[in-house]
N, CA, C and O atoms as a Maestro MAE file, in Angstrom:
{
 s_m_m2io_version
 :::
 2.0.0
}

f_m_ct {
 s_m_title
 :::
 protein
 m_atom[284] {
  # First column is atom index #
  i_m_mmod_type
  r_m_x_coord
  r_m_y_coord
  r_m_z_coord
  i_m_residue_number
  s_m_chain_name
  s_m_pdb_residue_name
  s_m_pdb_atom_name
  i_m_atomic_number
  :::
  1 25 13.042 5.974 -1.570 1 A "UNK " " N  " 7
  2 3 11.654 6.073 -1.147 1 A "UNK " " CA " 6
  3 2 11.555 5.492 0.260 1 A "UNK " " C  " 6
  4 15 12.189 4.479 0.554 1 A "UNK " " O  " 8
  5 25 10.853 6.051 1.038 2 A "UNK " " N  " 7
  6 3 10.637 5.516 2.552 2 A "UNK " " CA " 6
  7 2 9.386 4.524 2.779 2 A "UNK " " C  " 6
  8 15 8.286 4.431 2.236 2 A "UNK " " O  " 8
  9 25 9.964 3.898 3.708 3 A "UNK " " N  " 7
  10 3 9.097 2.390 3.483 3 A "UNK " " CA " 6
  11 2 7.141 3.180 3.732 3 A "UNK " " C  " 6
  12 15 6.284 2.454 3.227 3 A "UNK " " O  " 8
  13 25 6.759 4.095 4.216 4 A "UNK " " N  " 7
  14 3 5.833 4.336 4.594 4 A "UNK " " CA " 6
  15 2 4.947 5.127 3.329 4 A "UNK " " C  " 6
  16 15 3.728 5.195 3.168 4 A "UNK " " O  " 8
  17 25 6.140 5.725 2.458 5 A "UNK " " N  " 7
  18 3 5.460 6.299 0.847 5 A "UNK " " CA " 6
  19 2 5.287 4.927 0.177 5 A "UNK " " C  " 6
  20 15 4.222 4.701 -0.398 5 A "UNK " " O  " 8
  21 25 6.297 3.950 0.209 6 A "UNK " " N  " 7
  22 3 6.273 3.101 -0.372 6 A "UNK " " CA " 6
  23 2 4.607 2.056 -0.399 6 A "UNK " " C  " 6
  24 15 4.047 1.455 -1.316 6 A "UNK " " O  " 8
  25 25 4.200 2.277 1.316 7 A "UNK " " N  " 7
  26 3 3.147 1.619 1.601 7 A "UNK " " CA " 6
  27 2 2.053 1.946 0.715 7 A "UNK " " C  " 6
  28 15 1.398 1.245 -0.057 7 A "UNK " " O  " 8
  29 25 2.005 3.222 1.015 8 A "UNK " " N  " 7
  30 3 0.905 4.463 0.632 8 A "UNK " " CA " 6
  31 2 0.703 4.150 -1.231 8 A "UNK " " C  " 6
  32 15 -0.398 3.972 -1.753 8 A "UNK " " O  " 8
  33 25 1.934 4.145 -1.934 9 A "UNK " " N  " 7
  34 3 2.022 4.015 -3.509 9 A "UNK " " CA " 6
  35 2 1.382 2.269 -3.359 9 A "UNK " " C  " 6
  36 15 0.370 2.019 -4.014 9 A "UNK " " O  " 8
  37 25 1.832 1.444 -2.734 10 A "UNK " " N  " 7
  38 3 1.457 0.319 -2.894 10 A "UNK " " CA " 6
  39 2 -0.458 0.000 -2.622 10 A "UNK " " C  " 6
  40 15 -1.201 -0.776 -3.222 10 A "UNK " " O  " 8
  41 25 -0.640 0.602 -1.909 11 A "UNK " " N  " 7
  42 3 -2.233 0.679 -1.614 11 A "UNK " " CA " 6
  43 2 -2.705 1.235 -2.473 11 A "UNK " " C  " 6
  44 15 -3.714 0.774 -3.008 11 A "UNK " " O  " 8
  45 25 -2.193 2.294 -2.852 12 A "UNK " " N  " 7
  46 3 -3.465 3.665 -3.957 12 A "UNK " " CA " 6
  47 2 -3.247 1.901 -5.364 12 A "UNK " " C  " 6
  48 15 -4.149 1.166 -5.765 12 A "UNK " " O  " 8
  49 25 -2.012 1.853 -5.632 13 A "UNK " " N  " 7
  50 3 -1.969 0.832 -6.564 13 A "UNK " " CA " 6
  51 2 -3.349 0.270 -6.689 13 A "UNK " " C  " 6
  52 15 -4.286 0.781 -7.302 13 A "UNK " " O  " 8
  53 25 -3.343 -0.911 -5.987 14 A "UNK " " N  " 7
  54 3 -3.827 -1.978 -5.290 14 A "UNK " " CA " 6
  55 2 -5.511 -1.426 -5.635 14 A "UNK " " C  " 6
  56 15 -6.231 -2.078 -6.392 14 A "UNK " " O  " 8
  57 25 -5.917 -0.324 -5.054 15 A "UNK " " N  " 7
  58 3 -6.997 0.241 -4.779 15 A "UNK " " CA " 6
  59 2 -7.109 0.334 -6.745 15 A "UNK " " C  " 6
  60 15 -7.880 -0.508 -7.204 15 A "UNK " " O  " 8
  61 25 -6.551 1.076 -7.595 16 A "UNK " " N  " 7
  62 3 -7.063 1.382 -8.720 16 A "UNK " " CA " 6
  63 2 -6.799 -0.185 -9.515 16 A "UNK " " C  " 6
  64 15 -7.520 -0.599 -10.423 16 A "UNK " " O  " 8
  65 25 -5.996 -0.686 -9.134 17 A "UNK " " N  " 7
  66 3 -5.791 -2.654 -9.927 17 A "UNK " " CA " 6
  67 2 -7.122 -2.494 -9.560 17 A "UNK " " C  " 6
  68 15 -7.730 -1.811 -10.385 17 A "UNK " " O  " 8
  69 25 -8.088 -3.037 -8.221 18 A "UNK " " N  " 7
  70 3 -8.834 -3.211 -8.015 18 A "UNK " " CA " 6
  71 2 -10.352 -3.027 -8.225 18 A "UNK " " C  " 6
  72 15 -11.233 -3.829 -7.916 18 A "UNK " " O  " 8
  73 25 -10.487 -1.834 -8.801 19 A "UNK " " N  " 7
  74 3 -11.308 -0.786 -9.770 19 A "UNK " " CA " 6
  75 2 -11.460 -0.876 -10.727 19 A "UNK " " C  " 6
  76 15 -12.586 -0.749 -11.208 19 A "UNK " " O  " 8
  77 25 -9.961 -1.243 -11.734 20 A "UNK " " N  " 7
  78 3 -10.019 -1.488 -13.000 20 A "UNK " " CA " 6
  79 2 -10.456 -3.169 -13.398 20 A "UNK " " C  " 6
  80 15 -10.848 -3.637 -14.467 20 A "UNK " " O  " 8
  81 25 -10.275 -3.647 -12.432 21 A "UNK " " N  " 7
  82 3 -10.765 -5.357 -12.513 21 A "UNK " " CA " 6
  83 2 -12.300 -5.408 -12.338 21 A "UNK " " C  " 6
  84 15 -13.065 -6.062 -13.047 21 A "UNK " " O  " 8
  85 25 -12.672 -4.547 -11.188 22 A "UNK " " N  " 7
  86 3 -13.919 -4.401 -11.192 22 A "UNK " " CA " 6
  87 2 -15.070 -3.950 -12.718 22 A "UNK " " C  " 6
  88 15 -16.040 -4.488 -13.250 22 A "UNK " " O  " 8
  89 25 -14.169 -2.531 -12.979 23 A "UNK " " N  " 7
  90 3 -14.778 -2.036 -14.700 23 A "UNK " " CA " 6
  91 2 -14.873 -3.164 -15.387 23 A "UNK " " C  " 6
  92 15 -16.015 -3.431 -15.760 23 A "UNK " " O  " 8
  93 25 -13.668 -4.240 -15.799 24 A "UNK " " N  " 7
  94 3 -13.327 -4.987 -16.900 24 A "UNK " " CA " 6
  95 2 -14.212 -6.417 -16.508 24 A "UNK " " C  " 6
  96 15 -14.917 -7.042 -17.300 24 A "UNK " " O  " 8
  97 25 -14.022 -6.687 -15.356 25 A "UNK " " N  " 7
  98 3 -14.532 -8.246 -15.388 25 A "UNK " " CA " 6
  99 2 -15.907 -8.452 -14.313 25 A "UNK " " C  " 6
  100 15 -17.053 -8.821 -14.570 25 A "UNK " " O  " 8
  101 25 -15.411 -8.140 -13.310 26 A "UNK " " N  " 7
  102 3 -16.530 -8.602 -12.250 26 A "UNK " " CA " 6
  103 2 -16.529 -7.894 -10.888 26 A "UNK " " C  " 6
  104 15 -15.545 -7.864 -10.150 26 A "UNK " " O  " 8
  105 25 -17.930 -7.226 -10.567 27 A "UNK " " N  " 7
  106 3 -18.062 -6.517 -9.398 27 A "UNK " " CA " 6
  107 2 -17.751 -6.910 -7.931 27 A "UNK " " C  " 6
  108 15 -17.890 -6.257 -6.896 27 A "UNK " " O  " 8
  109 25 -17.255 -8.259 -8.156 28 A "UNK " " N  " 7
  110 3 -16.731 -9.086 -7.192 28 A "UNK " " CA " 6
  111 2 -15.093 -8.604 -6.743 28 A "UNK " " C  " 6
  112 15 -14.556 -9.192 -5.804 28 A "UNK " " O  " 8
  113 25 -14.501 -7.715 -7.341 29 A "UNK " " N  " 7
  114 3 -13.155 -7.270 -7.451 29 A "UNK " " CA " 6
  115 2 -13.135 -6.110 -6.143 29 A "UNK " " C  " 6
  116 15 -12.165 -5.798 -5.453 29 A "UNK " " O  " 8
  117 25 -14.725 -5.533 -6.053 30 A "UNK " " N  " 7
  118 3 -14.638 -4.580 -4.721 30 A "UNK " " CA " 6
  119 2 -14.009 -4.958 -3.954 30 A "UNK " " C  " 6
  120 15 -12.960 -4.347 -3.749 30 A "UNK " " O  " 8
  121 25 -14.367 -6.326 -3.022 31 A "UNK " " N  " 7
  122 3 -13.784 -6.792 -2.393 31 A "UNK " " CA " 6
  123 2 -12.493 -7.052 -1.958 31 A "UNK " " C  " 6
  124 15 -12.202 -7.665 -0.930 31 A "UNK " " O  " 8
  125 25 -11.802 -6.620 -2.684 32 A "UNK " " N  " 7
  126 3 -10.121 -6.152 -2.769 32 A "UNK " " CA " 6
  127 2 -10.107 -4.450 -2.187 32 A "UNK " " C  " 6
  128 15 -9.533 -3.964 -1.213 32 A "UNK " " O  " 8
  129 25 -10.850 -3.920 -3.065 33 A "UNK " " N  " 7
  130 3 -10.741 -2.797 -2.565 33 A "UNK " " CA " 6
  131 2 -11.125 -2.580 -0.871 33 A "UNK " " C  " 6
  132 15 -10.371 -1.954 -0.125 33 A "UNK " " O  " 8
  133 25 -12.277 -3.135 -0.459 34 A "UNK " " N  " 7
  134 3 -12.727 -3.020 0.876 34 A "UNK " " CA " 6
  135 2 -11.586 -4.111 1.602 34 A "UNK " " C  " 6
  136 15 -11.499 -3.922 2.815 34 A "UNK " " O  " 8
  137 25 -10.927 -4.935 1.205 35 A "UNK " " N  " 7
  138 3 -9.935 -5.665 1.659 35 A "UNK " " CA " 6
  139 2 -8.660 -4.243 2.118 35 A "UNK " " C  " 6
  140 15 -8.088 -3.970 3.173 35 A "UNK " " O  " 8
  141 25 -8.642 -3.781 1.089 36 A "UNK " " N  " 7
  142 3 -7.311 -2.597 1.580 36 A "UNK " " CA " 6
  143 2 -7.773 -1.571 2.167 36 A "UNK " " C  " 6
  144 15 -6.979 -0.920 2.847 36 A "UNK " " O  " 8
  145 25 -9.166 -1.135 2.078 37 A "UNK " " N  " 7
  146 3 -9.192 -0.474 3.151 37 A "UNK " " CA " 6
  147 2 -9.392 -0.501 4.425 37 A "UNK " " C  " 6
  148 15 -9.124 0.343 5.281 37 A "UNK " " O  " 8
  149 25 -10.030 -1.831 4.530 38 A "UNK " " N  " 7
  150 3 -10.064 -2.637 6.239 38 A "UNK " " CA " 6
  151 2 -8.738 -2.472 6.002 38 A "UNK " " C  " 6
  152 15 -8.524 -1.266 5.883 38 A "UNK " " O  " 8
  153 25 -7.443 -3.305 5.839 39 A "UNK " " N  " 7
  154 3 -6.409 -3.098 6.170 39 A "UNK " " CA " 6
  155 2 -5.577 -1.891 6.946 39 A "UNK " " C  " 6
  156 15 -4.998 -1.880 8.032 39 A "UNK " " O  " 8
  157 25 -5.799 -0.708 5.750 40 A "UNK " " N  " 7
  158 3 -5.221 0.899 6.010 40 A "UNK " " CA " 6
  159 2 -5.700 1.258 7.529 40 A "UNK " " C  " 6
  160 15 -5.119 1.880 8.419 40 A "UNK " " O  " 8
  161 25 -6.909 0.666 7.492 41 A "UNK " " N  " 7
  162 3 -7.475 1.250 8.993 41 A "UNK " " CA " 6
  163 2 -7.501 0.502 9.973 41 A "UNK " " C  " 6
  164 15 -8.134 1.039 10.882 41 A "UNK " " O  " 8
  165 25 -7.023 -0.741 10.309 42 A "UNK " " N  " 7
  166 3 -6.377 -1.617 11.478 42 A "UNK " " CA " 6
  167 2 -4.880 -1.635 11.278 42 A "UNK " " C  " 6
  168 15 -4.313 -2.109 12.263 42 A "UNK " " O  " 8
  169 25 -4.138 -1.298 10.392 43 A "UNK " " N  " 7
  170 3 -2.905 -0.931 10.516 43 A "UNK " " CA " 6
  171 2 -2.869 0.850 11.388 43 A "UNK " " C  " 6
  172 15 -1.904 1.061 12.122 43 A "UNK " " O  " 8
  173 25 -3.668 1.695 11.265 44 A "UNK " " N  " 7
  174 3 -3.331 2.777 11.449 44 A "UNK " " CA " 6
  175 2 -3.741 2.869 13.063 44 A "UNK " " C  " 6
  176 15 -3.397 3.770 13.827 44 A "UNK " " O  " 8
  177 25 -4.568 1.700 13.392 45 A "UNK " " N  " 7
  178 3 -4.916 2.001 14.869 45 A "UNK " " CA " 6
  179 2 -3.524 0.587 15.297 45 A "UNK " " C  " 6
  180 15 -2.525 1.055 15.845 45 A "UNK " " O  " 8
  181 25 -3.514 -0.315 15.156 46 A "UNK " " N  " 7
  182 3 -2.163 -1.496 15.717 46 A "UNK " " CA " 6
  183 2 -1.068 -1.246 15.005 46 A "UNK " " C  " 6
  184 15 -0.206 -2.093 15.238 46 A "UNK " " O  " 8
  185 25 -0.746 -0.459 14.253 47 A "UNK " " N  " 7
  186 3 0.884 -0.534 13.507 47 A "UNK " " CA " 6
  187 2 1.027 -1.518 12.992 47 A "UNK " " C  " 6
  188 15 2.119 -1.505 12.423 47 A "UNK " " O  " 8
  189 25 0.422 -2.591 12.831 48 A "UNK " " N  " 7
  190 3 0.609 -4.428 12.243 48 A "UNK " " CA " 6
  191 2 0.369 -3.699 10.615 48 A "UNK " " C  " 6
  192 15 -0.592 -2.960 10.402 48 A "UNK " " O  " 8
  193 25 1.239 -3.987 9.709 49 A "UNK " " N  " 7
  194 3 1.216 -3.747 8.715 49 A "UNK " " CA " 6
  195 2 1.905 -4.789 7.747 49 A "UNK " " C  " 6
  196 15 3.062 -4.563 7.393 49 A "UNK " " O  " 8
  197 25 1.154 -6.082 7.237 50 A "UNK " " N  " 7
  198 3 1.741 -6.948 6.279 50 A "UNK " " CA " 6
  199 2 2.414 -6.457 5.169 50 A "UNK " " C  " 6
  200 15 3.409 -7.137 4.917 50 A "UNK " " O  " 8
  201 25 2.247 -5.578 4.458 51 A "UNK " " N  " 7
  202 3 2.652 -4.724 3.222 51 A "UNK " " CA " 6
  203 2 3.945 -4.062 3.767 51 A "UNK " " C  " 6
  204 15 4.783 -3.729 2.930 51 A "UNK " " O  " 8
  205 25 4.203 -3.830 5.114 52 A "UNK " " N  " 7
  206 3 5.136 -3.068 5.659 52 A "UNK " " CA " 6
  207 2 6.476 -4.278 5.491 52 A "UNK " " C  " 6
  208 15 7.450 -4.375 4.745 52 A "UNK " " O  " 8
  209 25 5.818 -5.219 6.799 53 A "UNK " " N  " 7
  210 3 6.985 -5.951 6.772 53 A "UNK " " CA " 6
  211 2 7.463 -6.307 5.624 53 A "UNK " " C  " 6
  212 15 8.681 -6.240 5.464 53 A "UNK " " O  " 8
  213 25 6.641 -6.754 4.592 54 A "UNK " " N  " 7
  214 3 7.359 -7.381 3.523 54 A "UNK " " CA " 6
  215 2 7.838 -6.139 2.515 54 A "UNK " " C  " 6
  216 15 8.251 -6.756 1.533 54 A "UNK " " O  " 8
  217 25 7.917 -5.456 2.381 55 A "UNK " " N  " 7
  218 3 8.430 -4.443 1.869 55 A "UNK " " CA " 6
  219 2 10.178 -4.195 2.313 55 A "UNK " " C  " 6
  220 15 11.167 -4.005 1.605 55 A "UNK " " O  " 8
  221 25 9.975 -4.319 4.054 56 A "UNK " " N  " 7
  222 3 11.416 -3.797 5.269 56 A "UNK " " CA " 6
  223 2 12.022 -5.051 4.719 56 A "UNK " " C  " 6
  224 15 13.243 -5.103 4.567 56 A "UNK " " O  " 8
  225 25 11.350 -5.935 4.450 57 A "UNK " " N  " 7
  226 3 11.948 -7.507 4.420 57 A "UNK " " CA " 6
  227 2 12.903 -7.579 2.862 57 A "UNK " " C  " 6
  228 15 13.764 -8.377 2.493 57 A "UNK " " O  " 8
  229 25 12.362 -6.493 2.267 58 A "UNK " " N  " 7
  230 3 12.435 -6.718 -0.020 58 A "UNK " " CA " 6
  231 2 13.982 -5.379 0.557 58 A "UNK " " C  " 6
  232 15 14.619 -4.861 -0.360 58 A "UNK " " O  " 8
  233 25 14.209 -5.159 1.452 59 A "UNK " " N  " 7
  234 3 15.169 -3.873 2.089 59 A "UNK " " CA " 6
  235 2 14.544 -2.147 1.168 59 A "UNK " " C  " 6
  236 15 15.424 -1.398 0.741 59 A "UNK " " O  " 8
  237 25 13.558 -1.885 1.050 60 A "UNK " " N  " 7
  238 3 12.297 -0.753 1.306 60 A "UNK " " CA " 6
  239 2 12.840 0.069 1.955 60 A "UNK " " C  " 6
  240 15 13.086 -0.429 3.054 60 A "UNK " " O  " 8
  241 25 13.222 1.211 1.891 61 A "UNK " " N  " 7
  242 3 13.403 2.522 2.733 61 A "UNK " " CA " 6
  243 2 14.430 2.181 3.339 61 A "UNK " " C  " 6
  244 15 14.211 2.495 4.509 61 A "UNK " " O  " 8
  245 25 15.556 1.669 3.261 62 A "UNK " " N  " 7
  246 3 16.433 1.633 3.939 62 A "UNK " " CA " 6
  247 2 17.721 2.729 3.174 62 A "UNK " " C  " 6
  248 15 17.798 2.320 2.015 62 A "UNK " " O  " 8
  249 25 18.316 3.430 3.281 63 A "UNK " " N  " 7
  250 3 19.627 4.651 3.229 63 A "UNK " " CA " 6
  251 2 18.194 5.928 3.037 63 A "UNK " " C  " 6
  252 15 16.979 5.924 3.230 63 A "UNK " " O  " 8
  253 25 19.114 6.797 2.607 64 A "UNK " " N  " 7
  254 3 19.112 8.066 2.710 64 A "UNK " " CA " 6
  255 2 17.894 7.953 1.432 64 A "UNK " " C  " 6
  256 15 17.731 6.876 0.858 64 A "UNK " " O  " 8
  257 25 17.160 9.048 1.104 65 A "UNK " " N  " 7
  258 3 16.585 9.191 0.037 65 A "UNK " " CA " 6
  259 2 17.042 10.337 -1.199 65 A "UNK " " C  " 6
  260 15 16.641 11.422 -0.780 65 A "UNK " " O  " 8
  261 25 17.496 10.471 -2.107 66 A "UNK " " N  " 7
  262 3 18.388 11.490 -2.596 66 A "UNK " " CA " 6
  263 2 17.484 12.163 -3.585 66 A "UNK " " C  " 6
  264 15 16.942 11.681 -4.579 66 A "UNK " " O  " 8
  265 25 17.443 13.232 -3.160 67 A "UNK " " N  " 7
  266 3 17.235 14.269 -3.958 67 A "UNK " " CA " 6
  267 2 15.750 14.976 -2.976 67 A "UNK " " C  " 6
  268 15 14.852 15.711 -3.389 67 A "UNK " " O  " 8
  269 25 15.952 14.450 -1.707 68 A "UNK " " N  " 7
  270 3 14.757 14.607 -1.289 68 A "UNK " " CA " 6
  271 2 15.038 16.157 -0.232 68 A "UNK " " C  " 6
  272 15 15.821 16.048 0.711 68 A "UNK " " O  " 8
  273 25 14.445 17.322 -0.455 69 A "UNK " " N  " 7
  274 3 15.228 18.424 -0.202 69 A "UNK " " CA " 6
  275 2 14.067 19.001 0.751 69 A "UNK " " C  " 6
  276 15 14.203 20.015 1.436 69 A "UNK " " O  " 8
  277 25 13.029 18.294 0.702 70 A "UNK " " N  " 7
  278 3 11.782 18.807 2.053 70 A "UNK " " CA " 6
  279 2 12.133 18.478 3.488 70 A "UNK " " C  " 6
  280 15 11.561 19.066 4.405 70 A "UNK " " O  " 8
  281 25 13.156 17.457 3.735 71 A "UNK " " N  " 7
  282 3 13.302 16.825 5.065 71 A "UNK " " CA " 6
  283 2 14.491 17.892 6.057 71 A "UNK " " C  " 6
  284 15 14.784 17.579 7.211 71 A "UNK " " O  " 8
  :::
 }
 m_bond[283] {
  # First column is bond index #
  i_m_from
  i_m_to
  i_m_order
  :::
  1 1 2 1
  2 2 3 1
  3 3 4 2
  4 3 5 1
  5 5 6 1
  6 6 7 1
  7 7 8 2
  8 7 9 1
  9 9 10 1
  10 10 11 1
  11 11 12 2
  12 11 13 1
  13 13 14 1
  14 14 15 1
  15 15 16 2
  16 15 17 1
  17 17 18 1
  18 18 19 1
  19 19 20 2
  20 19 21 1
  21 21 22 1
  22 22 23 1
  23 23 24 2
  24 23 25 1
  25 25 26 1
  26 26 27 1
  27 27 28 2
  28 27 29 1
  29 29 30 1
  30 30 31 1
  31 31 32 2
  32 31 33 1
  33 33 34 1
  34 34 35 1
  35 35 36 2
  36 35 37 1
  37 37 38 1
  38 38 39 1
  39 39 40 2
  40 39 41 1
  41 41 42 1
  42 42 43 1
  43 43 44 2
  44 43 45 1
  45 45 46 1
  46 46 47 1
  47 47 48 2
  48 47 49 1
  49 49 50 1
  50 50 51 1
  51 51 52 2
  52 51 53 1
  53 53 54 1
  54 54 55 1
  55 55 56 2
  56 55 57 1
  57 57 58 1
  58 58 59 1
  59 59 60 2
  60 59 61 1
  61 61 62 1
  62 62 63 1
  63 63 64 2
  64 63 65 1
  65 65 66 1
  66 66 67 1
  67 67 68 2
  68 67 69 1
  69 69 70 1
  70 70 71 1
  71 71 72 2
  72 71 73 1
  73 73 74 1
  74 74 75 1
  75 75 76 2
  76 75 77 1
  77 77 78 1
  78 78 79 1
  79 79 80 2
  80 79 81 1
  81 81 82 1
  82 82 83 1
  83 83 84 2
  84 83 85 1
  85 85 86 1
  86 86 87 1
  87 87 88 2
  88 87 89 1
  89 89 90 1
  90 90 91 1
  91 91 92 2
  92 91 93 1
  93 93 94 1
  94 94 95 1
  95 95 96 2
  96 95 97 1
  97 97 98 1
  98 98 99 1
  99 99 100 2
  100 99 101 1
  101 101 102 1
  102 102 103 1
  103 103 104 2
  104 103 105 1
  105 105 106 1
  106 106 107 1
  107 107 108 2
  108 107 109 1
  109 109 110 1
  110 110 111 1
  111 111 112 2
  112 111 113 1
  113 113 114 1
  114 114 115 1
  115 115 116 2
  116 115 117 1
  117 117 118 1
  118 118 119 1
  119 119 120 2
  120 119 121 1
  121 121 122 1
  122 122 123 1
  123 123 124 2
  124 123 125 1
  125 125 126 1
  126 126 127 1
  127 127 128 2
  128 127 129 1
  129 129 130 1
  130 130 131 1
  131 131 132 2
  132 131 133 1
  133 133 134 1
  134 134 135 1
  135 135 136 2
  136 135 137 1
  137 137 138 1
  138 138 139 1
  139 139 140 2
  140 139 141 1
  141 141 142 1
  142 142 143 1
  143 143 144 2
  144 143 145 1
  145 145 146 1
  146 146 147 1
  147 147 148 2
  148 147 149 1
  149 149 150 1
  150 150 151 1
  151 151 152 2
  152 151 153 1
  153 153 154 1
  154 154 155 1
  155 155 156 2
  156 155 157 1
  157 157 158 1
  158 158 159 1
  159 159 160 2
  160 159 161 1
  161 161 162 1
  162 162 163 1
  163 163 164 2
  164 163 165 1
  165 165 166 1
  166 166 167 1
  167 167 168 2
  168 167 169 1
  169 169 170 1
  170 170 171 1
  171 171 172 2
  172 171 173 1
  173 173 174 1
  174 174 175 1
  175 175 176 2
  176 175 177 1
  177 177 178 1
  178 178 179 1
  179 179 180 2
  180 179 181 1
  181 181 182 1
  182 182 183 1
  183 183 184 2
  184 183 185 1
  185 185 186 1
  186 186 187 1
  187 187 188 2
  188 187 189 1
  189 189 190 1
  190 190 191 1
  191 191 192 2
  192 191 193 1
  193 193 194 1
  194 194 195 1
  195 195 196 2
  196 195 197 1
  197 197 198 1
  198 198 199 1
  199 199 200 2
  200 199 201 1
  201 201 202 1
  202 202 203 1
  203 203 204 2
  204 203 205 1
  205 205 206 1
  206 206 207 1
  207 207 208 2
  208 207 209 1
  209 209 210 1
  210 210 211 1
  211 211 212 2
  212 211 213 1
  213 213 214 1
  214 214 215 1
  215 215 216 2
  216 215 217 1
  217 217 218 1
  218 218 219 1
  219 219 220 2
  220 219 221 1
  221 221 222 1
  222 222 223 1
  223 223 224 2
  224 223 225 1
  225 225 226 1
  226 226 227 1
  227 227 228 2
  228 227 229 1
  229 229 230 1
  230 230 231 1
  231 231 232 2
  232 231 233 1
  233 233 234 1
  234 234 235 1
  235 235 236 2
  236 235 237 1
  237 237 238 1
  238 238 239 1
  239 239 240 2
  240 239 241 1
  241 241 242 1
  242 242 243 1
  243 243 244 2
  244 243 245 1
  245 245 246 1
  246 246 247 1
  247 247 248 2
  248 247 249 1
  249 249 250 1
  250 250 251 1
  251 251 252 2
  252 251 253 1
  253 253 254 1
  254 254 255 1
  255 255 256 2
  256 255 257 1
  257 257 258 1
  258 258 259 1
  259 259 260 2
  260 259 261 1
  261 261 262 1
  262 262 263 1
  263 263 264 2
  264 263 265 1
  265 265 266 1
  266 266 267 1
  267 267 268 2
  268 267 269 1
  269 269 270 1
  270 270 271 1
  271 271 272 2
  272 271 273 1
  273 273 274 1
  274 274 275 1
  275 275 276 2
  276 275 277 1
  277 277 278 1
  278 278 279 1
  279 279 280 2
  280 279 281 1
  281 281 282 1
  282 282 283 1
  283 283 284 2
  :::
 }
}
């Protein structure tokens, strides 16, 4: 998986954790959600991406991806 799908799966995550905490406990959980999406959108204008580095850092997208036959 490439560190940038990896991002993308890690946010949508994040975004439905965030939703489902909201349903179950407290409407106070938005705030996660509007947390990742401020994020998505000052990462997409500065490239600064915390979720990134630590991902490149966990070694994230690093070799080849196999079986991946679109590239």
């Amino acid at each position: 998986m490439s560190l940038e799908r990896a991002v993308m799966a890690f946010a949508g995550t994040m975004v439905l954790v965030s939703l489902a905490l909201t349903y179950f406990l407290s409407p106070w959980w938005m705030l996660l959600t509007a947390f990742v999406g401020v994020n998505l959108i000052q990462s997409s204008f500065t490239g600064f991406c915390p979720a990134a580095m630590a991902m490149r850092a966990l070694g994230v997208g690093r070799g080849a991806t196999p079986g991946c036959s679109f590239r």
